[in-house]
N, C-alpha and C positions, 0 to 999 in steps of 0.2 A: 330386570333392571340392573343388578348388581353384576351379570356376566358384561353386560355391556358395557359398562364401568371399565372392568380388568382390562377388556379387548381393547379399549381404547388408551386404558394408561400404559398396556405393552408394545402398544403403536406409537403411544412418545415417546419412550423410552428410549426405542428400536429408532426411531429417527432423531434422536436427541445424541445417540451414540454414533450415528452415521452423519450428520452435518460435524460430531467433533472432528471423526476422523478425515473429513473431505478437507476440513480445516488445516489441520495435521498436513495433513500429505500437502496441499498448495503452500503449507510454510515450507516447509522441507523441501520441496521443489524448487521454490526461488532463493531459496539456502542453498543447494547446492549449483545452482549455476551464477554462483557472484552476483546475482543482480540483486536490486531491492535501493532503497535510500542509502541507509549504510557507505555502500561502496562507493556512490556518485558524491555523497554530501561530505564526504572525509578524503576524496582524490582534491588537492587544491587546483592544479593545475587543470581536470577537467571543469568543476566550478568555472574559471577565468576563460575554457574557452567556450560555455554554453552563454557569456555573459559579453556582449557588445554593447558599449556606450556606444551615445546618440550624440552623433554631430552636431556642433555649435555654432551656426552662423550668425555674421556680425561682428560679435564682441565688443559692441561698443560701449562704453562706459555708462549706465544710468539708465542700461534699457531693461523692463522687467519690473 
C-alpha cells in the first residue's frame, strides 16, 4: 500500500513539474514574438483602429 502511495506522489510531482514548464515555455513564446495584451492595449493608435463608432441616424431632437 505504501509503494503505491510513493508511485503516485512521483507521478505528481513528475507532472506538476511538466505542466510548470509547458507553462513557462507558452509564456516565453508569446514574450518573444511581441504578441500578448500588452503590446495591443498600450499601441493607442491601433486601440482607435480596432474601434468603429456606430452611425447615428436621424438626430432629431427628443428621440431616445
Amino acid at each position: 500500500m505504501r509503494k503505491n502511495m510513493e508511485v503516485g506522489m512521483k507521478k505528481m510531482a513528475l507532472y506538476s513539474v511538466a505542466l510548470v514548464l509547458f507553462a513557462y515555455g507558452a509564456a516565453v513564446a508569446v514574450a518573444e514574438t511581441g504578441g500578448g495584451c500588452v503590446r495591443c492595449h498600450t499601441d493607442e493608435a491601433l486601440m482607435k483602429s480596432l474601434f468603429v463608432p456606430p452611425t447615428i441616424h436621424g438626430g432629431e431632437e427628443g428621440e431616445g
